[in-house]
C-alpha positions in Angstrom: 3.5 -13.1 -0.2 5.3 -12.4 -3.5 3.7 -12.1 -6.6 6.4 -12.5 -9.0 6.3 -15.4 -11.0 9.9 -17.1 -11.3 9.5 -19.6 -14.0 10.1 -23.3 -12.7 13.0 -23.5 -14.8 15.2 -20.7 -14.9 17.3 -20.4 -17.6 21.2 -20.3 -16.6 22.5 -16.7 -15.6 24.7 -16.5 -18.3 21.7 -16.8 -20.8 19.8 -13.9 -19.0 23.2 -11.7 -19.3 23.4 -12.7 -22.7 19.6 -11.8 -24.2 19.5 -8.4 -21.8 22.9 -7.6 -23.9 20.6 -8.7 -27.0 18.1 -6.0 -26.1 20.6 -3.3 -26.4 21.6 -4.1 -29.7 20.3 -3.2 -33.0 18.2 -0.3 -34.0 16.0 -0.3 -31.1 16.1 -1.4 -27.3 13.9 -4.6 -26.6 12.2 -3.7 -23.8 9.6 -6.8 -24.1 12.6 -9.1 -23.7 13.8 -6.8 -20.3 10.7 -7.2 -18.9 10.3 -10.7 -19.5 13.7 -11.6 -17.7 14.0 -9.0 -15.1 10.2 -8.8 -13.8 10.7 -12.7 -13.5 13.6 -12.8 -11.0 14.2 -12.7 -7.4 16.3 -10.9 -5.8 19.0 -13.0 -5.4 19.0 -13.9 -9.3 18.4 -10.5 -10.1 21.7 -10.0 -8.2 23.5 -12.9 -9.7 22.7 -11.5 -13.2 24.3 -8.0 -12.5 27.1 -9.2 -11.2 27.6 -11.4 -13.9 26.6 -8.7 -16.8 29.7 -6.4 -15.1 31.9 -9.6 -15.1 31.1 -10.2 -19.1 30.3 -6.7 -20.6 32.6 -4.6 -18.0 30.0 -2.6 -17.4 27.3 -2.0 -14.7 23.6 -3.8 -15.9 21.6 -0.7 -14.7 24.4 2.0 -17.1 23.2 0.1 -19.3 19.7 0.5 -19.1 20.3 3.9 -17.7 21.4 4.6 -21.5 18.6 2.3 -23.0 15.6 3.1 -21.7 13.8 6.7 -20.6 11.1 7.9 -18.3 8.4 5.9 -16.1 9.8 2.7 -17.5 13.4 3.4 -17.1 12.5 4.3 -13.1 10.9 1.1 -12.1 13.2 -1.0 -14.4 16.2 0.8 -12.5 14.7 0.8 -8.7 13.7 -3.0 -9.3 16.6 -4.2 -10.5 18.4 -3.1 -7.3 19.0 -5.3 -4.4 16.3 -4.4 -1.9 18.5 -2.7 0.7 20.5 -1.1 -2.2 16.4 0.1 -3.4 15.7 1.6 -0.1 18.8 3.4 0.7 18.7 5.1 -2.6 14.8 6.3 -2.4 15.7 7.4 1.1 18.9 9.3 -0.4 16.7 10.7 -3.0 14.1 11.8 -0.4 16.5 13.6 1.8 17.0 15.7 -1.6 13.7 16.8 -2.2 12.3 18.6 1.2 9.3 18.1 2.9 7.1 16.7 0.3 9.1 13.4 0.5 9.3 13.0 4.6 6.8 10.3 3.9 8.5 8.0 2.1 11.2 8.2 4.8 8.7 7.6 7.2 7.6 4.7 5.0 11.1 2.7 4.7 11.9 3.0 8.9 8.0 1.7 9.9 7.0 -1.1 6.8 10.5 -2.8 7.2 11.6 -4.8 10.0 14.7 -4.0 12.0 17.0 -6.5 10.3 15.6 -5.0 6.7 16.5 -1.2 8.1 19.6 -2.0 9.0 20.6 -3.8 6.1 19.9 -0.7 4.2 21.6 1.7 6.5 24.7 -0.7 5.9 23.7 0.0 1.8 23.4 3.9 2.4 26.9 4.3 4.1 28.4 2.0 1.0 26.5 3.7 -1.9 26.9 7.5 -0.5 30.3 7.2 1.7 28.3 8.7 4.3 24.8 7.6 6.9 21.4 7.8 6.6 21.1 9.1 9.9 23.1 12.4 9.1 21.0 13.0 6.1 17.9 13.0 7.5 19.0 15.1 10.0 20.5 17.7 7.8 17.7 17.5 5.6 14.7 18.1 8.0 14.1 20.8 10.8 11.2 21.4 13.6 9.2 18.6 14.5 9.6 16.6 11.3 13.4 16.2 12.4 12.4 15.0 16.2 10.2 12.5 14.5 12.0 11.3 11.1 15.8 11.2 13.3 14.8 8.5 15.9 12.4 6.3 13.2 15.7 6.0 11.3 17.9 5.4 13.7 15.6 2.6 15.9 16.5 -1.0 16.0 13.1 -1.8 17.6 12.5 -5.4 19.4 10.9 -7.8 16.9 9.1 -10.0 19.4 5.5 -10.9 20.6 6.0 -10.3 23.7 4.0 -7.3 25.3 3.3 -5.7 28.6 -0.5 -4.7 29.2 0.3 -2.7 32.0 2.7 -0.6 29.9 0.5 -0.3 27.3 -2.8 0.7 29.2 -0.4 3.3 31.1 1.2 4.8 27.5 -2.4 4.7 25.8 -3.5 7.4 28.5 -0.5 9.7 28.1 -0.9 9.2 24.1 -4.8 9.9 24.2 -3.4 13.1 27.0 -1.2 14.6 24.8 -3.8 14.5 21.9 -5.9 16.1 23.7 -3.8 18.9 25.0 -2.9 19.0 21.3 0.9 18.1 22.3 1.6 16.3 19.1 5.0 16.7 19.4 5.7 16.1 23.2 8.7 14.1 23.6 7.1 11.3 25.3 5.2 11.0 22.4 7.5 10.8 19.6 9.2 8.3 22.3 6.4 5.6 22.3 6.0 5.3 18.7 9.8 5.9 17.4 11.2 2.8 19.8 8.9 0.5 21.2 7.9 -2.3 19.4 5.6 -3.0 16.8 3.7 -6.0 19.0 4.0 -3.4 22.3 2.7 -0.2 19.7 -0.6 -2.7 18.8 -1.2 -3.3 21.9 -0.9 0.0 23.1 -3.5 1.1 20.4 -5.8 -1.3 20.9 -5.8 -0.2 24.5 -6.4 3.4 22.7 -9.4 2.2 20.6 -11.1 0.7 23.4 -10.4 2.6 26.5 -11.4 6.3 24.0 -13.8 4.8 21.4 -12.0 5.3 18.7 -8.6 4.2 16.8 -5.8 7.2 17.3 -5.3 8.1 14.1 -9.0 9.8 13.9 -7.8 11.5 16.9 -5.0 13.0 14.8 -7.0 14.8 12.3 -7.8 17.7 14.0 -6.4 19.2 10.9 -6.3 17.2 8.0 -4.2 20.2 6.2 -1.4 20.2 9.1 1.6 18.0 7.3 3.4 16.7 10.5 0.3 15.2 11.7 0.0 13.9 8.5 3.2 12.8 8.5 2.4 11.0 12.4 -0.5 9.6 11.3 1.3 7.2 8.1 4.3 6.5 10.7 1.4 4.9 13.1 -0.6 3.1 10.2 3.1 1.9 8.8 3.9 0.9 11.9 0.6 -1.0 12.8 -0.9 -2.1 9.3 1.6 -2.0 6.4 -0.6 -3.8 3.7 -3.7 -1.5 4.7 -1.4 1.9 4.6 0.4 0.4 1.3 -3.0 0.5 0.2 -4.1 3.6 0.5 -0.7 4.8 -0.7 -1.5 3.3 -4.2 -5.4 4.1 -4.2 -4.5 7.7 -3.8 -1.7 7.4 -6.4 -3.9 6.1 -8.8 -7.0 8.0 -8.4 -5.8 11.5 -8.1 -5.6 14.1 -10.9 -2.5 12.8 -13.1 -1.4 9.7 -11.8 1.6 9.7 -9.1 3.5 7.6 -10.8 7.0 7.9 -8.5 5.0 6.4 -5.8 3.0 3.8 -7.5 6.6 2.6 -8.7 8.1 2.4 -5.4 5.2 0.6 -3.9 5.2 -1.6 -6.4 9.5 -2.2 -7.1 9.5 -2.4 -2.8 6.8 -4.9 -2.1 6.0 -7.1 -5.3 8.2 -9.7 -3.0 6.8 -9.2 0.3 3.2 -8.4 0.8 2.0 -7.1 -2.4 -0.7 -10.4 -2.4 -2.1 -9.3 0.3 -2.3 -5.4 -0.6 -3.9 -6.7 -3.8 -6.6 -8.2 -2.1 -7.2 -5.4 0.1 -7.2 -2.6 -2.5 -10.2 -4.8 -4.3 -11.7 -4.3 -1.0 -12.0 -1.1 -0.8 -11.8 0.1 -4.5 -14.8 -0.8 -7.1 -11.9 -2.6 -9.8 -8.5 -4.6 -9.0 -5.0 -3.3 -8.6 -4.2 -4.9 -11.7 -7.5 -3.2 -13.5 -6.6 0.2 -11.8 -3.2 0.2 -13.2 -4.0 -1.0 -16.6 -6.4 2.0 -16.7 -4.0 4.9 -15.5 -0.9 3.7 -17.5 0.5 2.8 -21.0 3.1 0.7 -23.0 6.5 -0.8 -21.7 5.6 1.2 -18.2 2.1 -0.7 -18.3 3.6 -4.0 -18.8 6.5 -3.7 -16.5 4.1 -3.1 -13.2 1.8 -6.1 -14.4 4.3 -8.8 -14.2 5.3 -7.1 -11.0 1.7 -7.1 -9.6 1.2 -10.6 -10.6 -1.1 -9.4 -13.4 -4.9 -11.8 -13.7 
């Protein structure tokens, strides 16, 4: 459920290339003019148009704005403008880079995508950095973050309905055991939720809610300051709910002390063409204004404008 707006008549690539040149010239960049063509593409035209900008101007579209533009603007502009398998394996590069306090946005790209889209930008990562995905997040994490980040990465989970009750009654006990024992990190564990399906993981938590009165990730907050279960606990909701953990991710974003504005711009860059209709509608749910409102409150200028087109601004 996208919310970008493609105009019904798109203007031929060649004209795009031509008027983002445009905003580079003169006295000042027009950033009104960048946000009006590029918020107002798809992917593939998005695509089209950097390949054609490097084929007229012999340079790369996003030098260019590299040069051009600067801060909280220049970030989404850039991530955006990047194919989406090109997007993720460069915020999963960039998390590898920055410890612990980014093991959740590569917990986020190997549970909100589906096998095919991880894959893709696996194939991206070894193209971009000469190198895998795999082995980064490996050399970048340690302990129990490691055992859990490593196999999410590196799955190729089943994408079908099918499930097996038994199987799922059976691993909802030894889940609900190992809680219990406080075993967060048992290897049967980590198992069950880094390789079995998403339809067999659903059912398998369902099982959970009904068969111990209460959904698992409640279970998991026996301390709400301990970061690996913090970490578990957005890998199940990721895995399970991706509009409802999206969310979440932007109400607490927004609302915090000083906006997070890195993660408001990945949510928004990664899912304005997937789901972000329906994390709209939820976030009204559960928050007193709209996502639009919300961000029209917390932000300012070219940055402002540049997430409303991408939200599908009302």
């Amino acid at each position: 459920m996208s919310t970008i707006t493609v105009p019904a008549e798109v203007p031929p690539v060649s004209d795009d290339v031509e008027q983002l040149h445009k905003a580079f010239e003169g006295w000042g960049t027009n950033e009104g003019l960048i946000i009006e063509i590029l918020a107002h593409r798809n992917a593939d035209q998005r695509k089209l148009i950097r390949h054609t900008y490097a084929e007229t101007y012999k340079e790369d579209l996003l030098k260019a704005l590299e040069k051009e533009l600067t801060s909280d603007f220049e970030r989404i502009v850039l991530i955006w403008t990047l194919d989406p398998p090109e997007r993720d394996a460069f915020l999963a590069n960039e998390a590898t880079k920055q410890g612990a306090k980014s093991n959740q946005v590569l917990a986020e790209i190997a549970c909100t995508r589906s096998s095919q889209e991880l894959l893709l930008a696996k194939k991206a990562y070894h193209i971009r950095y000469q190198k895998s995905m795999e082995e980064d997040v490996a050399s970048s994490t340690t302990g129990d973050f490691r055992k859990l980040l490593w196999p999410l990465v590196t799955s190729y989970r089943y994408e079908g309905e099918e499930v097996d009750m038994a199987l799922a009654k059976t691993e909802a006990k030894l889940l609900h055991d190992k809680i219990t024992e406080k075993l967060y990190n048992d290897d049967d564990f980590i198992r069950i939720i880094t390789t079995r399906s998403k339809a067999q993981i659903n059912a398998t938590l369902n099982h959970y809610k009904n068969e111990f009165g209460q959904e698992i990730n409640k279970d998991l907050k026996a301390d709400l300051k301990d970061e690996f279960l913090m970490i578990l606990r957005a890998t199940i909701k990721g895995l399970t709910d991706p509009v409802k953990y999206f969310e979440k991710r932007l109400r607490l974003a927004i609302e915090k002390t000083g906006t997070d504005e890195t993660a408001v711009s990945r949510i928004v860059a990664t899912r304005a063409e997937f789901d972000m209709k329906c994390i709209k509608e939820e976030y009204k749910k559960r928050s007193s204004v709209s996502l639009d409102q919300a961000i029209a409150k917390d932000t300012r200028g070219d940055y402002e404008d540049m997430l409303l087109a991408l939200v599908g601004s009302s």
